[in-house]
C-alpha positions as MATLAB code, in Angstrom:
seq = 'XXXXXXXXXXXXXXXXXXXXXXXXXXXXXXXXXXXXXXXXXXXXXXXXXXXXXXXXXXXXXXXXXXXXXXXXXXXXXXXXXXXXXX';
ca = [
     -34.493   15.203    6.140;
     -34.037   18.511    4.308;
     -32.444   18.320    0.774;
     -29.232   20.280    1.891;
     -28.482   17.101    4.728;
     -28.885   14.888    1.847;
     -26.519   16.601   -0.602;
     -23.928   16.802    2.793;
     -24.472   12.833    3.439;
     -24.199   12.024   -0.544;
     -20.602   14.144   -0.376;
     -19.566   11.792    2.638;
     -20.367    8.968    1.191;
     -19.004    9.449   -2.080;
     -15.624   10.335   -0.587;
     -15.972    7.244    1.565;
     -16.860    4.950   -1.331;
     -14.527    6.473   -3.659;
     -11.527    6.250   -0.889;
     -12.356    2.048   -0.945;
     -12.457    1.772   -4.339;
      -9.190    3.482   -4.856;
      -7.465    1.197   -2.578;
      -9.073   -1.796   -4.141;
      -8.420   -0.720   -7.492;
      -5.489    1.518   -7.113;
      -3.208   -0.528   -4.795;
      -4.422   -3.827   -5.227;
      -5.701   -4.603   -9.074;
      -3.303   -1.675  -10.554;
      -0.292   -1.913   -8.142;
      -0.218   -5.111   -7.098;
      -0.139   -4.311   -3.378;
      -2.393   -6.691   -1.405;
      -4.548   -4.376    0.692;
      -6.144   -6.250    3.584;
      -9.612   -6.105    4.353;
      -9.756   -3.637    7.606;
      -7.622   -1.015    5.594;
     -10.506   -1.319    2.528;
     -13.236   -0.984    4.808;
     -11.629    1.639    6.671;
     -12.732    4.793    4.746;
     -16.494    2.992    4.691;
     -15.949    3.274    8.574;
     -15.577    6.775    8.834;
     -18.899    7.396    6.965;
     -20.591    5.057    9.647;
     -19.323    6.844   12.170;
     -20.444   10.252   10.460;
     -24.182    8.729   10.363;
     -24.224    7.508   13.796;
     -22.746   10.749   15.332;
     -23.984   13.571   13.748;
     -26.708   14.405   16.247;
     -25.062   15.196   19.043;
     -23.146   12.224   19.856;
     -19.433   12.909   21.377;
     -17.818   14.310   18.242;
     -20.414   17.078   17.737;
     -17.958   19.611   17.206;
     -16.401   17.912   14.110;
     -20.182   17.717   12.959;
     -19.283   19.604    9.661;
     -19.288   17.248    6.732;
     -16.258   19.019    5.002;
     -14.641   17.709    8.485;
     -15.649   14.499    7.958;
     -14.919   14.573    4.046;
     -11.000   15.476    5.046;
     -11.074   12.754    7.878;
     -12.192   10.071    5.107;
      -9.206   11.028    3.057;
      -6.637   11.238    5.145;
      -8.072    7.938    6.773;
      -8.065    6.415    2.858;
      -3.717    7.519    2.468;
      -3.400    6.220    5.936;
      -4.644    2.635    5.064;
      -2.532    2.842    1.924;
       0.185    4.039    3.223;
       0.099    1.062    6.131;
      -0.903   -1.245    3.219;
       2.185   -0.460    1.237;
       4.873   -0.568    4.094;
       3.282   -4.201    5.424;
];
């Protein structure tokens, strides 16, 4: 693994881990919104799907991690959003 891949896979992951800690901490200890467990794990899903597709699997065209970065946060307001209207 070259240095650059691990700087890209460190962004991805930070986004991802920062997206579930927002809606853990954000919605749920801060606003009082009980966030259920798929929509906390949800960003943390995108990242697993970035690792386990990046080498050619069937989304190899999206293999850019600033792609991947944008799909973790709009998959993080999604799960907030659905958290807050349920």
């Amino acid at each position: 693994m070259d240095l650059s891949d691990a700087r890209q896979d460190l962004g991805v992951a930070a986004a991802a881990a920062l997206g579930a800690v927002a809606l853990t901490v954000g919605l749920d200890l801060l606003g009082g919104v009980a966030v259920p467990t798929p929509a906390r794990v949800a960003p943390l899903v995108v990242y697993f799907a970035y690792v386990f597709t990046r080498k050619g699997g069937p989304y190899s065209s999206f293999d850019t991690p600033r792609n991947w970065t944008v799909l973790v946060v709009v998959v993080t307001v999604a799960a907030g959003g659905y958290a807050i209207a349920t």
